[in-house]
PyMOL commands that place a pseudoatom at each C-alpha (Angstrom):
pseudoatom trace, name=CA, resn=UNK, resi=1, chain=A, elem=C, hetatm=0, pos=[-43.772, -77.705, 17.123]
pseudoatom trace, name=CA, resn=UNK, resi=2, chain=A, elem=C, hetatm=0, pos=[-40.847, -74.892, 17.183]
pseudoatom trace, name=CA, resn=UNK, resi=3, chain=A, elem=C, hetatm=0, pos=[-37.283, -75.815, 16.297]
pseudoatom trace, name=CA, resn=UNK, resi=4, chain=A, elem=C, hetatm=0, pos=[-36.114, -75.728, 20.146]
pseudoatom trace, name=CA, resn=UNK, resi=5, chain=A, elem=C, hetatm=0, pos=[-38.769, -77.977, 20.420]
pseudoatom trace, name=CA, resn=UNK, resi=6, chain=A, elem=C, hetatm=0, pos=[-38.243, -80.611, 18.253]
pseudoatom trace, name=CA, resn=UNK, resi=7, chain=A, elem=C, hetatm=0, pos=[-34.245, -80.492, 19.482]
pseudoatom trace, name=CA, resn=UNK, resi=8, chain=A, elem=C, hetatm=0, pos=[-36.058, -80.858, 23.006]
pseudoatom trace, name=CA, resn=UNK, resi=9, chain=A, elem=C, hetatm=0, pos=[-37.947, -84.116, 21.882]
pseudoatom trace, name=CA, resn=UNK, resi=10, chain=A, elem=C, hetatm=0, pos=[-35.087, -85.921, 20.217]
pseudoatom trace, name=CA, resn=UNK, resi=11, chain=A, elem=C, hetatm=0, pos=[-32.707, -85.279, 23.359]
pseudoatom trace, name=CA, resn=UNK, resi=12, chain=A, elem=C, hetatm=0, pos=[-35.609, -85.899, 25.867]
pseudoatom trace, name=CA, resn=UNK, resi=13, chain=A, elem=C, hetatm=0, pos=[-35.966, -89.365, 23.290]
pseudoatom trace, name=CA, resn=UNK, resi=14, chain=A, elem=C, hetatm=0, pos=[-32.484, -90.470, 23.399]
pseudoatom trace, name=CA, resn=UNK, resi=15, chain=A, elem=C, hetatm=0, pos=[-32.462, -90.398, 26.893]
pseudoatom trace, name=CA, resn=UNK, resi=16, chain=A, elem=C, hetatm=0, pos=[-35.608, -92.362, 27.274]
pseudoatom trace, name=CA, resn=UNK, resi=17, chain=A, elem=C, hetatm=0, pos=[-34.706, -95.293, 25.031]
pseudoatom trace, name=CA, resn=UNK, resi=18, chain=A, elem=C, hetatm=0, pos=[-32.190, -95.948, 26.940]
pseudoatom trace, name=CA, resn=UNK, resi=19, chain=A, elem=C, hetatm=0, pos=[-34.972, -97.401, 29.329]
pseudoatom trace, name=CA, resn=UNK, resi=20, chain=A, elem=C, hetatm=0, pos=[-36.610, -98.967, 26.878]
pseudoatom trace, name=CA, resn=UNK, resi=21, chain=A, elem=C, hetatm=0, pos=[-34.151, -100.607, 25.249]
pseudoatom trace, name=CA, resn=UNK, resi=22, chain=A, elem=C, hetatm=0, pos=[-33.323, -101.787, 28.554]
pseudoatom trace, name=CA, resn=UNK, resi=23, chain=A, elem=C, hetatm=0, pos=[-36.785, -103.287, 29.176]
pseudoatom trace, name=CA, resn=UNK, resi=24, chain=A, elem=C, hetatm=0, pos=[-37.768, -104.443, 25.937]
pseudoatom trace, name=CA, resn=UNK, resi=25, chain=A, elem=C, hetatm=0, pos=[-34.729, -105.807, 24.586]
pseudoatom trace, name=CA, resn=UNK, resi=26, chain=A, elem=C, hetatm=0, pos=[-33.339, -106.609, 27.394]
pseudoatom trace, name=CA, resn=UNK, resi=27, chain=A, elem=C, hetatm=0, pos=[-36.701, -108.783, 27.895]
pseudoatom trace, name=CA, resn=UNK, resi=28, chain=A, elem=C, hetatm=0, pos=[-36.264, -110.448, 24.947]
pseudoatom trace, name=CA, resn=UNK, resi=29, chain=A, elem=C, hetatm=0, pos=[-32.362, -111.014, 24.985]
pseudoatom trace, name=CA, resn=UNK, resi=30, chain=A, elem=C, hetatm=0, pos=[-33.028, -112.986, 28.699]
pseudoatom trace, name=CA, resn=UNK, resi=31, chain=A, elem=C, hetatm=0, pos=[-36.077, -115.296, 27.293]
pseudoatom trace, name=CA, resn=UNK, resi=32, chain=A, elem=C, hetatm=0, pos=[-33.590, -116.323, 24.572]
pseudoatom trace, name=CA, resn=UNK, resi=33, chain=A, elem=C, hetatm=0, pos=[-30.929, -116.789, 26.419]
pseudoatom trace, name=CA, resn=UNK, resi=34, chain=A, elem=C, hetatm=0, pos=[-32.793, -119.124, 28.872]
pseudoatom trace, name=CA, resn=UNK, resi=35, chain=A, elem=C, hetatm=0, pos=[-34.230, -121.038, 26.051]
pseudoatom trace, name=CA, resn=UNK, resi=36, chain=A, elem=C, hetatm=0, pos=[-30.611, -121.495, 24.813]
pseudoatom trace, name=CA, resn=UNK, resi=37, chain=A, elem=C, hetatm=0, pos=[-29.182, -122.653, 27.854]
pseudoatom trace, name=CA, resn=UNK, resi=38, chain=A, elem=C, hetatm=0, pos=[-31.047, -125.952, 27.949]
pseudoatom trace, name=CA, resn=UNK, resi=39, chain=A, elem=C, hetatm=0, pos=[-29.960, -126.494, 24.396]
pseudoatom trace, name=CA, resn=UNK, resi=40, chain=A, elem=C, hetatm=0, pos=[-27.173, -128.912, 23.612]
pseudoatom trace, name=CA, resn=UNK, resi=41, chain=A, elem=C, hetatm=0, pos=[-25.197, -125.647, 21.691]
pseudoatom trace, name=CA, resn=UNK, resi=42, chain=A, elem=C, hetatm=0, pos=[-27.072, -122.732, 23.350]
pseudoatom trace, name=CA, resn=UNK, resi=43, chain=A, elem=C, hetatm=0, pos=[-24.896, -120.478, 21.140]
pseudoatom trace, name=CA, resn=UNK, resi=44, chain=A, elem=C, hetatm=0, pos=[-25.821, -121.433, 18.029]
pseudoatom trace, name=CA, resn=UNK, resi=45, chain=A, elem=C, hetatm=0, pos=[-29.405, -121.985, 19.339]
pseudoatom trace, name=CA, resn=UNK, resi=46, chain=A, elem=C, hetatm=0, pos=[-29.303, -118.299, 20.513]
pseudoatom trace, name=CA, resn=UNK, resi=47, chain=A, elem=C, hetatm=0, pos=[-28.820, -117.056, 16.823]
pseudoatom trace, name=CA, resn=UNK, resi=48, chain=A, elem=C, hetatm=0, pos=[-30.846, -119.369, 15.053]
pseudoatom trace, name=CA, resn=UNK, resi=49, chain=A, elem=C, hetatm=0, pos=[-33.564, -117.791, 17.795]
pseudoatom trace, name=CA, resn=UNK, resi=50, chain=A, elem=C, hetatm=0, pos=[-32.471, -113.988, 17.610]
pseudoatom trace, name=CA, resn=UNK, resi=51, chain=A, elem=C, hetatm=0, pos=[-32.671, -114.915, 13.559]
pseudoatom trace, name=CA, resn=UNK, resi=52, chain=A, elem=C, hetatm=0, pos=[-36.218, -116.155, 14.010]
pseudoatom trace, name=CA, resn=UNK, resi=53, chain=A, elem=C, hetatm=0, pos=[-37.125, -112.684, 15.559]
pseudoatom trace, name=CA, resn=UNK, resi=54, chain=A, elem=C, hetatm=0, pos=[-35.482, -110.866, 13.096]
pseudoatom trace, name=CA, resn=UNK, resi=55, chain=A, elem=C, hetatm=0, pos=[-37.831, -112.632, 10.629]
pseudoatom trace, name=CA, resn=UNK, resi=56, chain=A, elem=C, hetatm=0, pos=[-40.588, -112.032, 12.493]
pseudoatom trace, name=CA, resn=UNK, resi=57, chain=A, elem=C, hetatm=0, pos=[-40.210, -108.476, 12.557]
pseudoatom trace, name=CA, resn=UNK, resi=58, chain=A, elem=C, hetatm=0, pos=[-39.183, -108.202, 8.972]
pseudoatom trace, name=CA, resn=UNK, resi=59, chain=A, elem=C, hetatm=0, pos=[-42.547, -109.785, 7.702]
pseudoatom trace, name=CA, resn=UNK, resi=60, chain=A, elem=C, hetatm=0, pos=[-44.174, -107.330, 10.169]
pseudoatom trace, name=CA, resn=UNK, resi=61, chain=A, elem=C, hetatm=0, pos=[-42.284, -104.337, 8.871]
pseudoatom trace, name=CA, resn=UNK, resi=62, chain=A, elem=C, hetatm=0, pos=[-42.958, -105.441, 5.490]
pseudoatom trace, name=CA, resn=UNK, resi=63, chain=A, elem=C, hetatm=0, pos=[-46.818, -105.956, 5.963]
pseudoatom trace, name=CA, resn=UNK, resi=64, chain=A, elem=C, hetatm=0, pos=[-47.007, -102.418, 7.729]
pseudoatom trace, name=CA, resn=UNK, resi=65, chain=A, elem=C, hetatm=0, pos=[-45.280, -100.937, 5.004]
pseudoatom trace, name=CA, resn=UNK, resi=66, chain=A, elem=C, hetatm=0, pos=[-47.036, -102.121, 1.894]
pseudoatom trace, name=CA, resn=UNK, resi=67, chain=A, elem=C, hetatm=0, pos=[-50.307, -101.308, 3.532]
pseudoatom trace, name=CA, resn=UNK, resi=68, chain=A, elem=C, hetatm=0, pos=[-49.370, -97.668, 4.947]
pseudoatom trace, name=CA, resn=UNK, resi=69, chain=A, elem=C, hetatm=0, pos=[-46.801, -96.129, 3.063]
pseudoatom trace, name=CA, resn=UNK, resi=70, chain=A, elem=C, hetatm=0, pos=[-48.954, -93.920, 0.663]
pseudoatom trace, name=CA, resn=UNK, resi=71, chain=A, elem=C, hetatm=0, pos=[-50.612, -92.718, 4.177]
pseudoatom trace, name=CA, resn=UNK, resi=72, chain=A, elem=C, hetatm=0, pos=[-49.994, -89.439, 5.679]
pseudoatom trace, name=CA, resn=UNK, resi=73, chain=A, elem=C, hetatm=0, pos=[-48.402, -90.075, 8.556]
pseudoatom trace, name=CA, resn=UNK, resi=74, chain=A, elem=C, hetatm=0, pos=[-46.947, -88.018, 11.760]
pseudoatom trace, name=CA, resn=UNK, resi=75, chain=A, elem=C, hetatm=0, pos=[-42.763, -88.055, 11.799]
pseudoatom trace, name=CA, resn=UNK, resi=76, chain=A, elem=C, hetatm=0, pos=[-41.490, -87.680, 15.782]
pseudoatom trace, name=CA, resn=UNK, resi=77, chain=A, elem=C, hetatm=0, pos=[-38.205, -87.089, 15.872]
pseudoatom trace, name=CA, resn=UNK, resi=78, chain=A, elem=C, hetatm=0, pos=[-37.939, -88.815, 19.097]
pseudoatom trace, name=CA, resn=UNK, resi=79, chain=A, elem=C, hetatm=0, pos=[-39.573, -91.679, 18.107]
pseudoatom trace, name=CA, resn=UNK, resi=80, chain=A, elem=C, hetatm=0, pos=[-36.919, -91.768, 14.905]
pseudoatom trace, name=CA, resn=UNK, resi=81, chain=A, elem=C, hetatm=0, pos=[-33.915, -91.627, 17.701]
pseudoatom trace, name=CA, resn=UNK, resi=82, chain=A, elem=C, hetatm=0, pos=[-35.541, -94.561, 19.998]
pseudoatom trace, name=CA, resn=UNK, resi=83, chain=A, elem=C, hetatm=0, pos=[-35.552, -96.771, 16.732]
pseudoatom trace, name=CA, resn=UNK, resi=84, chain=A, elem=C, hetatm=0, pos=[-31.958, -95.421, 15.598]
pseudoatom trace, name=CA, resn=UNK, resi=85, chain=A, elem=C, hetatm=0, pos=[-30.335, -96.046, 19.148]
pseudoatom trace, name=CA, resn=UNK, resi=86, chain=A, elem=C, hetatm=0, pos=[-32.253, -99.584, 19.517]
pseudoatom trace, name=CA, resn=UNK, resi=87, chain=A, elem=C, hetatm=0, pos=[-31.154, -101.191, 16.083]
pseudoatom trace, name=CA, resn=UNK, resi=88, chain=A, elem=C, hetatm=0, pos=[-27.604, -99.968, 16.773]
pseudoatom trace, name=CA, resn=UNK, resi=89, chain=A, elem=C, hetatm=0, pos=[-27.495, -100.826, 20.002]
pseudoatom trace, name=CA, resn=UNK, resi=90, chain=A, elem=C, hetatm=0, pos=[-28.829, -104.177, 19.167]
pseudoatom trace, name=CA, resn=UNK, resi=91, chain=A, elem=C, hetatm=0, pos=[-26.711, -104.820, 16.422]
pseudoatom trace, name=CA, resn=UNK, resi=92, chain=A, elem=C, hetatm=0, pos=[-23.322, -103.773, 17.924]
pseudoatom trace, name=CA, resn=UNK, resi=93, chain=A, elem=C, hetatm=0, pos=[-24.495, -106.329, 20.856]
pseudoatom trace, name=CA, resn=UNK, resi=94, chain=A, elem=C, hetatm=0, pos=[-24.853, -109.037, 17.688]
pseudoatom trace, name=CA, resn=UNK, resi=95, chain=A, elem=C, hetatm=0, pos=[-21.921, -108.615, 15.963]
pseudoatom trace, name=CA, resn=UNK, resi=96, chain=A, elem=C, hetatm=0, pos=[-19.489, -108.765, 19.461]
pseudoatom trace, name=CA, resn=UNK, resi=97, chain=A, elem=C, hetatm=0, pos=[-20.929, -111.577, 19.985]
pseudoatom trace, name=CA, resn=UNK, resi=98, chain=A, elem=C, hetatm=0, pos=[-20.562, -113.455, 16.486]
pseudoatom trace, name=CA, resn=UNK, resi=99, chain=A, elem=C, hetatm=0, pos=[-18.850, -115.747, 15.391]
pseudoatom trace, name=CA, resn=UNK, resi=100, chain=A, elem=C, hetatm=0, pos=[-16.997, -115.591, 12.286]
pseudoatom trace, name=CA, resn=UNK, resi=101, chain=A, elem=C, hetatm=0, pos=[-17.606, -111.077, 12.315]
pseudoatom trace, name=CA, resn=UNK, resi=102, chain=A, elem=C, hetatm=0, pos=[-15.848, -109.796, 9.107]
pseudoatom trace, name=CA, resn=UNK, resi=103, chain=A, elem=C, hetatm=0, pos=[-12.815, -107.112, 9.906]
pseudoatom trace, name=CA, resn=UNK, resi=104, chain=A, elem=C, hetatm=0, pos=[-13.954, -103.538, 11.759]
pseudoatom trace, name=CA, resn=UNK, resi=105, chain=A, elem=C, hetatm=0, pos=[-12.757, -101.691, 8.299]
pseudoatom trace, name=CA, resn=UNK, resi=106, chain=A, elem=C, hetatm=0, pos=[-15.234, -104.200, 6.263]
pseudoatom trace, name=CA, resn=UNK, resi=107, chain=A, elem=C, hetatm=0, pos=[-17.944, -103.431, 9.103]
pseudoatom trace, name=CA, resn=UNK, resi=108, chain=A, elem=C, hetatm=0, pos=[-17.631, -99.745, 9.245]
pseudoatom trace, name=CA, resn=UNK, resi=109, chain=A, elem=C, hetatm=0, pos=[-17.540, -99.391, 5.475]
pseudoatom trace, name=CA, resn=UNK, resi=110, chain=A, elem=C, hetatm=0, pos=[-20.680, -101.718, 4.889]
pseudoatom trace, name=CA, resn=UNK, resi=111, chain=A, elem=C, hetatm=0, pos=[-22.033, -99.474, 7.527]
pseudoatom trace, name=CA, resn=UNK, resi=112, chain=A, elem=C, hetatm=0, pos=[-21.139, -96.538, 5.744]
pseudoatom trace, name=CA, resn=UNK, resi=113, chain=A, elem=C, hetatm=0, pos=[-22.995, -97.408, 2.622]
pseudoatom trace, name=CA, resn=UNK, resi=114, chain=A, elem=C, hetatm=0, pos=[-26.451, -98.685, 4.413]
pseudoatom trace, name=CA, resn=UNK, resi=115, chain=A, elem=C, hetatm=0, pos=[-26.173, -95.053, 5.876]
pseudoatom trace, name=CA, resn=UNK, resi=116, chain=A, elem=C, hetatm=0, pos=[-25.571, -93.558, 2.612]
pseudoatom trace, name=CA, resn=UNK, resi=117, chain=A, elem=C, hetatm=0, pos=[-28.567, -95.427, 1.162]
pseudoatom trace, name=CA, resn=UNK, resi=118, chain=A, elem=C, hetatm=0, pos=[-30.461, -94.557, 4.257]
pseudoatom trace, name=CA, resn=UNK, resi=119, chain=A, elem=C, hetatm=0, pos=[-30.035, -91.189, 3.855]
pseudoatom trace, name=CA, resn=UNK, resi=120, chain=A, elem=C, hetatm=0, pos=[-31.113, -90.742, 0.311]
pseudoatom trace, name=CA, resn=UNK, resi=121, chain=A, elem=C, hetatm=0, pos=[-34.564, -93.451, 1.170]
pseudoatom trace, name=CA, resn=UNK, resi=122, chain=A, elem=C, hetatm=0, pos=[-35.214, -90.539, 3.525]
pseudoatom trace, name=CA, resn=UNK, resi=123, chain=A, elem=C, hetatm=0, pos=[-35.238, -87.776, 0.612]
pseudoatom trace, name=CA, resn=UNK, resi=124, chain=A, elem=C, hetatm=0, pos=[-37.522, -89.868, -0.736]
pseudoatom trace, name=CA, resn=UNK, resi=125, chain=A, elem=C, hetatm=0, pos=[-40.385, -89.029, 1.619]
pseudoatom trace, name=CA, resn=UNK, resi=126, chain=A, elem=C, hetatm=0, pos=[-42.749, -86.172, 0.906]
pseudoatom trace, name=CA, resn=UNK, resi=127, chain=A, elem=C, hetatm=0, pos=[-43.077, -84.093, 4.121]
pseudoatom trace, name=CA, resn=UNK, resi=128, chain=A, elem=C, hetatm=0, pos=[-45.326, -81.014, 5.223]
pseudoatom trace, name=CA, resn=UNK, resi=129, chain=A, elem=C, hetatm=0, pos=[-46.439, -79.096, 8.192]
pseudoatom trace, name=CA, resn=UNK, resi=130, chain=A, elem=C, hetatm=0, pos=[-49.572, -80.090, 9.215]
pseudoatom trace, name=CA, resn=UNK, resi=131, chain=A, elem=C, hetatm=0, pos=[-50.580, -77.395, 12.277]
pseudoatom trace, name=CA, resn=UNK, resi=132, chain=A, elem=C, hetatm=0, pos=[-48.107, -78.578, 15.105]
pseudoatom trace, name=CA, resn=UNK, resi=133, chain=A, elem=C, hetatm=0, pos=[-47.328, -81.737, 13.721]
pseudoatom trace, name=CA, resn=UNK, resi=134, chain=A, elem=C, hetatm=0, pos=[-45.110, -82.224, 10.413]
pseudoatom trace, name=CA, resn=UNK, resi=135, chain=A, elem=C, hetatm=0, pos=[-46.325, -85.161, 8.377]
pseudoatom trace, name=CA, resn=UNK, resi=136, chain=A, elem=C, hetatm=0, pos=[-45.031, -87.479, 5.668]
pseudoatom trace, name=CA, resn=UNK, resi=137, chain=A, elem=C, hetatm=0, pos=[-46.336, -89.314, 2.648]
pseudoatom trace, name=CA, resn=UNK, resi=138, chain=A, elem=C, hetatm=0, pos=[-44.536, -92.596, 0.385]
pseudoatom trace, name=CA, resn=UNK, resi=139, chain=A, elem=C, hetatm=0, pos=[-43.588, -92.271, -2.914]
pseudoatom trace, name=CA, resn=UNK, resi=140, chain=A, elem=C, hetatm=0, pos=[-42.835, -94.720, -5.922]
pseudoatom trace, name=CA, resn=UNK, resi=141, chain=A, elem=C, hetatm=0, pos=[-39.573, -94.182, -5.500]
pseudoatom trace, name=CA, resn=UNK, resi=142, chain=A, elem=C, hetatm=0, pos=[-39.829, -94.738, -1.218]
pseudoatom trace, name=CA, resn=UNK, resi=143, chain=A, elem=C, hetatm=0, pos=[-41.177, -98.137, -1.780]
pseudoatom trace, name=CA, resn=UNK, resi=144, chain=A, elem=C, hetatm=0, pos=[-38.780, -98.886, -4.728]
pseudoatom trace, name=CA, resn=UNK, resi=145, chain=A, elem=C, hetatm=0, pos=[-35.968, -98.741, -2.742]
pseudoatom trace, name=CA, resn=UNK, resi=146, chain=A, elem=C, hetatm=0, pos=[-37.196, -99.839, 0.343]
pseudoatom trace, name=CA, resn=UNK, resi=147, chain=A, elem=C, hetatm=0, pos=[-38.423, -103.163, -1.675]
pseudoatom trace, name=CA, resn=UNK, resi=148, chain=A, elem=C, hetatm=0, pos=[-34.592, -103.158, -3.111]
pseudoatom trace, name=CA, resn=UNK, resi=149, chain=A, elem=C, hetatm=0, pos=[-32.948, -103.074, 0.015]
pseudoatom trace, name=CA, resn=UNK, resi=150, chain=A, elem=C, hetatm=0, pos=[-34.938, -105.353, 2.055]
pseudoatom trace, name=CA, resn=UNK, resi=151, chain=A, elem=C, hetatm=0, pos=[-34.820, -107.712, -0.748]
pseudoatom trace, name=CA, resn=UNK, resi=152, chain=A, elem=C, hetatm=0, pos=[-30.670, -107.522, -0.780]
pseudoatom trace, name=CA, resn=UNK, resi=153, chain=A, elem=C, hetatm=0, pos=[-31.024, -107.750, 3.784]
pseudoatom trace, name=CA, resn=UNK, resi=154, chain=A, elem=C, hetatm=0, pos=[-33.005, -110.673, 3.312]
pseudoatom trace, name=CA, resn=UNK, resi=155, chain=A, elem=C, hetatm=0, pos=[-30.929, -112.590, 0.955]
pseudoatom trace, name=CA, resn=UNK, resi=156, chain=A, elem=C, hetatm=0, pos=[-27.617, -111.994, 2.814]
pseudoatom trace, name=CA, resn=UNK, resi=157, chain=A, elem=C, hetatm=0, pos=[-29.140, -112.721, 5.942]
pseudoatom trace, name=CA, resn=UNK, resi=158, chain=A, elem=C, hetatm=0, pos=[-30.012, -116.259, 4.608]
pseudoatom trace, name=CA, resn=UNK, resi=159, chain=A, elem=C, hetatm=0, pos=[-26.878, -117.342, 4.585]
pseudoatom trace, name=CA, resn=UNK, resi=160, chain=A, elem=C, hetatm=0, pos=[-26.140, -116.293, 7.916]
pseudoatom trace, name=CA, resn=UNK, resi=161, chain=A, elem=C, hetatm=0, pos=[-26.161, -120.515, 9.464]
pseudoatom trace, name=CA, resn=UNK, resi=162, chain=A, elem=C, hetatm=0, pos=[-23.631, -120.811, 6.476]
pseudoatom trace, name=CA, resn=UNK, resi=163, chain=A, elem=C, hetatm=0, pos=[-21.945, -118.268, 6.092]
pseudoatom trace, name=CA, resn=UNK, resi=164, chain=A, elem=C, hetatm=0, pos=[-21.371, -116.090, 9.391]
pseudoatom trace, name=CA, resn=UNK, resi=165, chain=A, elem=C, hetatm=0, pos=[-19.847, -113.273, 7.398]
pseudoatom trace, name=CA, resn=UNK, resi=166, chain=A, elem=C, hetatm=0, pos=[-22.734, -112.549, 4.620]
pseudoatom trace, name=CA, resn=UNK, resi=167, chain=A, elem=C, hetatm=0, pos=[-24.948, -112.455, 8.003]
pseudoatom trace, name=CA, resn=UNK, resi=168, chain=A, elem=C, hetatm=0, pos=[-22.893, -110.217, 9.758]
pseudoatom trace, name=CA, resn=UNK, resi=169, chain=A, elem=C, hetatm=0, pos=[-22.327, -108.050, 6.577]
pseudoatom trace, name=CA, resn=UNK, resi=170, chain=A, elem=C, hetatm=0, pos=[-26.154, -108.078, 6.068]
pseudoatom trace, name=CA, resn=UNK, resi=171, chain=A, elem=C, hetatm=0, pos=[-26.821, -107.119, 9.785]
pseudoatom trace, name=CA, resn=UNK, resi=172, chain=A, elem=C, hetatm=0, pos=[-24.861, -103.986, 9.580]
pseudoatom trace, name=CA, resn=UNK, resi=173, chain=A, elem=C, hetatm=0, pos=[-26.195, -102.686, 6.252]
pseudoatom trace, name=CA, resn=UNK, resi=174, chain=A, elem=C, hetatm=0, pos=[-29.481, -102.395, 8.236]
pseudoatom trace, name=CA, resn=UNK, resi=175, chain=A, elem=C, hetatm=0, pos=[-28.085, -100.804, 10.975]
pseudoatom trace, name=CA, resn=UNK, resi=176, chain=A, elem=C, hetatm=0, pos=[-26.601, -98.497, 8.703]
pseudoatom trace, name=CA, resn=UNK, resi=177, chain=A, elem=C, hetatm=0, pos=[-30.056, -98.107, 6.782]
pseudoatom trace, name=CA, resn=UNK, resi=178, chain=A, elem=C, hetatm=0, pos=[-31.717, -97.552, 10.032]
pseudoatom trace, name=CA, resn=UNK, resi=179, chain=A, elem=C, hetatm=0, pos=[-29.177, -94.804, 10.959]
pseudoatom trace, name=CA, resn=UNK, resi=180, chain=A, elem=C, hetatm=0, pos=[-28.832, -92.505, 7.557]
pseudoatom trace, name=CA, resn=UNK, resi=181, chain=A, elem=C, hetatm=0, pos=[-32.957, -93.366, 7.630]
pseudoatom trace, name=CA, resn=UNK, resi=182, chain=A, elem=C, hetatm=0, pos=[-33.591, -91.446, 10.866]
pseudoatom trace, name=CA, resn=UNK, resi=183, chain=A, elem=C, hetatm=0, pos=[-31.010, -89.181, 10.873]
pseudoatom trace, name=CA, resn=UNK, resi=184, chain=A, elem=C, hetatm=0, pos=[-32.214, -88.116, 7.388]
pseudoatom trace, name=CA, resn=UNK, resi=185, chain=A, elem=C, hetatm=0, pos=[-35.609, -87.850, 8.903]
pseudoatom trace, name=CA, resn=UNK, resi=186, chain=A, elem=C, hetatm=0, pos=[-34.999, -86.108, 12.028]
pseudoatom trace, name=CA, resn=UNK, resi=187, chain=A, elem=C, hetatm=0, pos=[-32.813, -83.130, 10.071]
pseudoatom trace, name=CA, resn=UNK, resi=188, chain=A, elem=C, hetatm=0, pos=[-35.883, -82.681, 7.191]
pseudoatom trace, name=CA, resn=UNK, resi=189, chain=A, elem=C, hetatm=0, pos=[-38.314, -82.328, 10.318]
pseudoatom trace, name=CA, resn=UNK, resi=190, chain=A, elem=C, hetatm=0, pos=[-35.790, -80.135, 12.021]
pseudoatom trace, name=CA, resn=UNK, resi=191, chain=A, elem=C, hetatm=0, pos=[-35.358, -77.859, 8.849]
pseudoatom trace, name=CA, resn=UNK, resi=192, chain=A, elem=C, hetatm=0, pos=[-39.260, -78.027, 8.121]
pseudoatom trace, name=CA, resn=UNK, resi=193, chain=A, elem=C, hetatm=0, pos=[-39.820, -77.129, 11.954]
pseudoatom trace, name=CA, resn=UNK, resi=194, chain=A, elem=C, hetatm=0, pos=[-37.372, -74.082, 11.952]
pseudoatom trace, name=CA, resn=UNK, resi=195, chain=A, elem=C, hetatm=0, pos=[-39.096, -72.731, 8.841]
pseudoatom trace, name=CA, resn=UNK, resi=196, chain=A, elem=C, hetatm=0, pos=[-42.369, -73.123, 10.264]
pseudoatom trace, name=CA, resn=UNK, resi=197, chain=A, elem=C, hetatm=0, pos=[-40.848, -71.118, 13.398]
pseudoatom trace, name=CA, resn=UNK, resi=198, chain=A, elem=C, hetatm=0, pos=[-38.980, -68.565, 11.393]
pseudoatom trace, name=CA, resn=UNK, resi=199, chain=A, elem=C, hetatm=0, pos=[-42.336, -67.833, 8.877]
pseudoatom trace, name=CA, resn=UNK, resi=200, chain=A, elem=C, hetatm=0, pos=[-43.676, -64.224, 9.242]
pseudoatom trace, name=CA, resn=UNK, resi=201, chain=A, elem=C, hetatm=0, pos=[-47.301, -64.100, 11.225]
pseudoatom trace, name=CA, resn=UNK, resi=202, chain=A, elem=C, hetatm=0, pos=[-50.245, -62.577, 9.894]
pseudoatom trace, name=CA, resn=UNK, resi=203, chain=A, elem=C, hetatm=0, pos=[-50.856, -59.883, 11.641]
pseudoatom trace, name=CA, resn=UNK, resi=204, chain=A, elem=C, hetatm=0, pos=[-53.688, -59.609, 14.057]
pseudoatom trace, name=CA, resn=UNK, resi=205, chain=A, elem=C, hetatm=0, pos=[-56.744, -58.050, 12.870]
pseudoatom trace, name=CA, resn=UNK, resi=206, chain=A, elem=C, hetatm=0, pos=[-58.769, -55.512, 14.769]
pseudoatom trace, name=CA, resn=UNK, resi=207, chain=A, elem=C, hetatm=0, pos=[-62.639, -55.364, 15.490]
for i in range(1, 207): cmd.bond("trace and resi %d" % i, "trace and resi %d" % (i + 1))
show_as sticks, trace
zoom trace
């Protein structure tokens, strides 16, 4: 894949998950909402629900992880975007709708650092060119810190019945993680991509 190429896929990407998020979470958001509705408090009912999925997915993340991480595995830069746009789409949705949401300056600061840790998980990843394709491999260190922060998400978003704020806090460090993650990935593949395009040829040898 050439540099204008992988700039190609991640605009052609963002574009597309617009869709997507549309359909998929869109999907989801309506079957909760409808559940909610013939609830006695279909608000709280609606987070307590949206939590449930969150947990869901966590435990699936988790299991995916721990089983996969020291595999080689192919990095799309559009397929980092859709999963950047989604979670921050999905969170800013969350947190308008909260109740109890800390100030913006707490929210944008907290989502400064999860972007500041996300960025430095993503050095963490071992990346090379693999024909067309640019693949990466888990360290130590990639599952230390993904352990360490999912560990910290998890703990804050427990108290999220209790204390709105802690949830709220704990929902934005992800999106934060998610967004210095990709963004960290998608500019290594970028780099690695416009190397690969840049590298002298050998030339072509004659019968």
């Amino acid at each position: 894949m050439s540099f204008s190429a992988a700039v190609s896929e991640v605009h052609a990407a963002l574009l597309r998950s617009v869709k997507q998020i549309a359909v998929f979470g869109g999907g989801v958001l309506v079957v909760l909402i409808a559940i909610s509705l013939m609830t006695k408090e279909p608000l709280v009912t609606f987070f307590v629900l949206l939590s449930y999925v969150g947990v869901v997915m966590a435990a699936f993340g988790a299991v995916v992880m721990l089983l996969t991480f020291r595999s080689a595995r192919t990095i799309a830069p559009g397929a980092l975007a859709v999963s950047m746009a989604t979670t921050l789409t999905t969170s800013a949705l969350s947190l308008a709708l909260a109740q109890g949401r800390p100030s913006w300056t707490v929210v944008f600061a907290t989502l400064a650092v999860g972007a500041l840790t996300g960025g430095f998980w993503s050095s963490t990843l071992l990346l090379s060119a693999d024909g067309a394709a640019v693949k990466a491999r888990g360290t130590l260190w990639y599952l230390a810190i993904w352990a360490a922060t999912f560990a910290v998400n998890q703990v804050f978003a427990g108290f999220t019945g209790a204390t709105p704020v802690l949830g709220a806090l704990a929902l934005t460090f992800g999106a934060g993680l998610s967004l210095g993650n990709s963004l960290g990935l998608i500019l290594r593949v970028l780099r690695v991509s416009r190397r690969r395009a840049n590298a002298p040829r050998a030339p072509a040898r004659e019968d």
